[in-house]
Every structure is written in C-alpha cells, then in structure tokens.
N, C-alpha and C positions, 0 to 999 in steps of 0.2 A: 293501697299505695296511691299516693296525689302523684297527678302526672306530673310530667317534665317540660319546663318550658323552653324555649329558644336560649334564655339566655342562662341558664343551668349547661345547656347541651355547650356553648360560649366557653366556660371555667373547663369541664371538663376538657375539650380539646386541649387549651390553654396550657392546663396542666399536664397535658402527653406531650405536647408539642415541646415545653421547657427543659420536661424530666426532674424540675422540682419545685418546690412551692414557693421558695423566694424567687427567683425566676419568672415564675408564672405572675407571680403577685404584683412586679414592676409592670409586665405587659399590660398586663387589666389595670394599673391605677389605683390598685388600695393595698393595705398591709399584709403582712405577709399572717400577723392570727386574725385576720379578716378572711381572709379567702380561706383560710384552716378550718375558722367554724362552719362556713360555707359550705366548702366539703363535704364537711360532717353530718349538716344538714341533708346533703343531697343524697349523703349513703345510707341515713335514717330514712331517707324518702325512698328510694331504690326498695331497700331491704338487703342490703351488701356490701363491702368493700369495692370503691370502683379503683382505686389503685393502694399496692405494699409500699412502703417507707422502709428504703436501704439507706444502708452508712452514706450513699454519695447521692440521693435526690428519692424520687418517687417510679414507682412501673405500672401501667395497669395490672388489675387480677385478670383473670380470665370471665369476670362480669368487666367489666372496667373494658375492655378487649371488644366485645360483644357491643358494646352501647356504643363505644367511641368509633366501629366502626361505622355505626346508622347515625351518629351524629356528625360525622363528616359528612357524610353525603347528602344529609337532611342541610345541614348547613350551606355546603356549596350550590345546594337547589336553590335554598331559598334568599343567596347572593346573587343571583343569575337573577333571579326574582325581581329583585329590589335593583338592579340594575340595570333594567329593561325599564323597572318603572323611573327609575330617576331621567332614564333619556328620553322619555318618551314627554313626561309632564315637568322636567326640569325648567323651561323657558317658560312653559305660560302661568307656574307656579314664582316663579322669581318677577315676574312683570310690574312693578312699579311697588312691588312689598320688601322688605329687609326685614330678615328675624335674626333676633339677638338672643345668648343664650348666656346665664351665667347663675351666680350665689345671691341669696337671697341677703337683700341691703339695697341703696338706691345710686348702686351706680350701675345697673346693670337697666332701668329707665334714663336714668341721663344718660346714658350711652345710646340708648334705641335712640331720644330724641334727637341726640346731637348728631348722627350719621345717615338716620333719615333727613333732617336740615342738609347737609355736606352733598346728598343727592338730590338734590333738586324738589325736596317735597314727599318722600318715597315713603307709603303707610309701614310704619314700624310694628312690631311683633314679637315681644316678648316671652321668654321661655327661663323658669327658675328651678333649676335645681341644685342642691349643695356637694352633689359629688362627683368630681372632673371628670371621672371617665366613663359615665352617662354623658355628660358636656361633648367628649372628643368624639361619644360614638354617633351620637345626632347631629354634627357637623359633617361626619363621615359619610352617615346617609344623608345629607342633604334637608335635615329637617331644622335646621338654623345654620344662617350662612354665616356670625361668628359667634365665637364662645369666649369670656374672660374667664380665667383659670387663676385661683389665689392656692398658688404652689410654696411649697418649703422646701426649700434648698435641702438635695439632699435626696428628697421625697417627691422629685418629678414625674408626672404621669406621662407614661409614655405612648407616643404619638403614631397611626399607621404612615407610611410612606408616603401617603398622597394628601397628606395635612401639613399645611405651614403654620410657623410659628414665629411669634415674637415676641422677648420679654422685654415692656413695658420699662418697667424699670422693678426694683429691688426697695423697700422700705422696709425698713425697723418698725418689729412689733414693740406694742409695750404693754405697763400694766394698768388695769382699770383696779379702784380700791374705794373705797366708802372715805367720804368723805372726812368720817371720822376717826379713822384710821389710825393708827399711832405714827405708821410711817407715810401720813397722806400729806404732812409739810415739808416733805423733802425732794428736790424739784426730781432729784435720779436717784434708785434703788440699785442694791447688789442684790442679783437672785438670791445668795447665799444669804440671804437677811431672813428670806420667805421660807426658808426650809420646814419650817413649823407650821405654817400655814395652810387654812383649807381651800383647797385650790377648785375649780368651775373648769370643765372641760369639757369639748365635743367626744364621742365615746369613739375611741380607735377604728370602728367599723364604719363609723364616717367618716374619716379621713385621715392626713396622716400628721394634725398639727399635735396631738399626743404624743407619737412617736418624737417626732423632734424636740418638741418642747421637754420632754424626760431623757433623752440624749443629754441635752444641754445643761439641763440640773445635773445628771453627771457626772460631767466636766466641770460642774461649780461643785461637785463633792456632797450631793446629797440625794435622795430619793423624793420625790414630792407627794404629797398625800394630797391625793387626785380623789375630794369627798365625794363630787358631786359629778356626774359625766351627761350630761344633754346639748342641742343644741338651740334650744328654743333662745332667745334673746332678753323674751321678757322675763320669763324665770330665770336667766342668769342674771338678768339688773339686779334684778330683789333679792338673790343670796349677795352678790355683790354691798347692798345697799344695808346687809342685812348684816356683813363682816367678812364672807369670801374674797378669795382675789380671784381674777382670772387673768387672761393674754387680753391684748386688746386691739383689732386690727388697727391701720395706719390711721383709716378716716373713722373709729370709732367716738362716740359722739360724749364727750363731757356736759355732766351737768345732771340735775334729779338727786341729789346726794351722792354722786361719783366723780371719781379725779383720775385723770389720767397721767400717769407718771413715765416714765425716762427707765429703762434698766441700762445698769451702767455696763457699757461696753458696746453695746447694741448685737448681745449674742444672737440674736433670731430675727429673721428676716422673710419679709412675704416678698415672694415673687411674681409679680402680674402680668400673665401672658395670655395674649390677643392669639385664635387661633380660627385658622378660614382652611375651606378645601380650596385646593388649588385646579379645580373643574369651576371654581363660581364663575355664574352667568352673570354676576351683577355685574356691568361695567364698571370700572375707574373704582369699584368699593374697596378694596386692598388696599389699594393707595389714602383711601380718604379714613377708613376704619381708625388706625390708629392716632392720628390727629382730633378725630373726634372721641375715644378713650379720655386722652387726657384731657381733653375740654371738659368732659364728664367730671373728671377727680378735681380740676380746678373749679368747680362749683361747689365742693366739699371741705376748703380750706378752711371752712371756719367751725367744723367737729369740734376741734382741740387746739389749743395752741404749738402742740409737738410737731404734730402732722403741718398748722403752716408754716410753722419753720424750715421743717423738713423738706417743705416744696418748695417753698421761695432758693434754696439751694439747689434743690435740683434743677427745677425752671433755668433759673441762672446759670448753672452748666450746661446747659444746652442749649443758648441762647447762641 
C-alpha cells in the first residue's frame, strides 16, 4: 500500500464534513468527477472503501471511520503546526519581498513587476500553478501573499473565511482557429456553427473550463467533441494550426497562423479575481495589488484586437 499524504488525508475530511461529493467538490475548487476519481484512487491506495454512496450523499465505512478519525487529529496537529510557524517567521519573511501566485501566461510576471514597483522597490517572487485551489491554499498558508484566479462563472472555487477576494472584472472568452479556417473570415461565430468540430481542451481534472464550456454547448443544442484534452499551449497552438478549435482566453495572443474570433453573444466569460489573506503583513499592498493587476493586463492589449476592444470599454467605464 503507497502511504497517504497530508493532502489525501485534506479530500477525505472534505468529504465527511460535506456528506457528499458535489459538496465536497465546491469546497476543494475542482469538479465533482475530479474528486470522484480521486477518491477512487485513494480507496485503491487504502485497499477499501473509505465511504458508501446513499440516495442523498456519501457516509464513511467503518475503514472510512477509522482513517478519518486519525486524519483529523493528524490534521489539526499539523495546523497548530503551521501556525506557530507563520507567527513566528511571518514578518522577517515578508520584509521587503512580495510573492505572486497564479496560471501560467505573462501576467502573473507583469503583475510581480507591477506591485513590487507600487511598493517602493520590493523583490518580487513568483509562483505558477494552473489550478485555484492549490493558488487559495498557499495564500492561506502564507506562501504567496496574492494569487490571480481565472474562474468561470458558475465554477467558483471556494474561499476559507480568512481570505479576501476581488473580482477584477469579467471578459469574454473566445475562439482561437487556423487561420485557414472556413469560418476564420467572419469577425463573430455561433457556437452552434462548431458542433462538428474537433475541439482542444484542458482535461476536467484541471479545472473546470470543460464543465462550463459543455454546459453552454448545451444550451446552444449540441454535444462538442472534445478530441483532444491537455493543457500544454504549445501543443494546443499546433492542433489549432493544424485544424482544431479551441476557447481562447481574453489576452490570448493572435498570430503564427491563428485568428482569434468573437462567439456570438459572448456566452462564456472568465472571471479574474485577485485574492490576499487578510493577516498580510505587507503594508498598504491590499490597497495597491489590484491597481497594479490591471496595469499588468493593460500591457497585454495588443494580444488581439478583441481583447483591445474589449478594454478600451472597460477602462472607460471605470474612468
């Protein structure tokens, strides 16, 4: 049997605490057959069932009983733990550094640079990972003092009690297509066009733009045939380039034989939110973080022509 780690011992609580797995699934920040396989991993790992599936959620077994009561208490030790250490090296660890945490792309550098500038000079420190709620639990501990979060409506990862939040703003995804396209000269597409299409997608246990973006097909009246499922970039360009379509975030970057297009109605939307502990020691950085954010994304206007459009409007509402 592979042991069991801290954050296996994490899900399971999770999922006693809920009593069932969509429940559970919102608290931790990924989908609900993300945590399912999970699960199932850890009861392959075990050697058991660690909880039964009833009509109205989930119960531990009596292995399931047995674990989760040494995981609580392993758990609460090792909180008590971490929270002696953050009081004790919180200050001389914050002292003239700012660390930034977020999804891999370049605004989560134009952001380090722009809010270490805003603080007088402060060495910046960057941290990339692609799925939120790793992002909310190392702000929680204190191991990056903020994280940007590229959420979908709908599919927000949810926050502990001692983390603040703010969403940024809201932009329209769109679609990225080969230049040579059949429907790559037409400035906005109807999802319902793409139904036949081979689609490029992050795979569900990354996060949750699959669930939504197949919600929304839907609601446009079709199923999408999701060929390919990674998250690499470069291998999405090159099936891209190659004949796939995929989503395209806000400041994704046109050009190499890709066109970035308009879906008509603007059915899917990223939501970007800045999130800090509300114990940070950094002075005044709360205040300045978000300012320096969108400084970040206005060095990015010129990805696509969608995207400056897009901000020149919102800029100007907020003016």
């Amino acid at each position: 049997m592979s042991e069991l780690e801290l954050r296996h011992l994490r899900v399971i609580r999770a999922v006693a605490d809920a009593g069932s797995l969509s429940k559970a699934a919102v608290q931790l920040g990924v989908s609900q057959p993300a945590l399912t396989a999970q699960l199932q991993r850890l009861e392959r790992r075990v050697g058991g069932l660690l909880f039964a599936r009833t009509g109205t959620g989930v119960v531990p077994t009596d292995l399931g009983s047995y674990v989760l009561s040494s995981a609580r208490a392993l758990l609460n030790d090792v909180d008590e733990l971490m929270a002696g250490i953050r009081q004790r090296t919180q200050l001389a660890t914050h002292t003239g550094q700012v660390r930034v945490g977020g999804p891999p792309g370049l605004i989560v550098p134009l952001f380090a640079t722009a809010i270490a500038g805003r603080l007088g000079g402060a060495e910046a420190t960057i941290d990339i990972d692609m799925h939120p709620a790793e992002l909310v639990r190392k702000v929680l501990d204190h191991k990056v003092d903020f994280a940007v979060l590229e959420e979908n409506p709908g599919f927000r990862t949810s926050l502990p009690p001692r983390l603040l939040s703010r969403i940024m703003f809201r932009a329209p995804l769109f679609l990225a297509l080969a230049v040579d396209h059949p429907l790559a000269d037409r400035d906005e597409i109807d999802l319902a066009e793409l139904a036949g299409e081979s689609w490029v997608m992050p795979p569900v246990a990354e996060g949750t733009e699959q669930l939504a973006f197949t919600r929304v097909c839907a609601q446009a009246g079709f199923t999408p045939i999701i060929k390919h499922q990674l998250t690499d970039s470069t291998t999405t360009r090159a099936l891209v380039q190659a004949g796939a379509v995929t989503l395209a975030k806000p400041v994704a970057r046109q050009g190499s034989g890709i066109v970035i297009r308009a879906i008509a109605g603007n059915p899917m939307r990223q939501e970007i939110v800045l999130v800090w502990h509300e114990e940070s020691a950094l002075a005044g950085a709360a205040d300045q973080a978000p300012k320096a954010l969108l400084e970040a994304y206005a060095q990015l206007v010129d990805t696509n022509p969608l995207f400056a459009d897009w901000w020149a409007r919102f800029t100007a509402d907020q003016a």
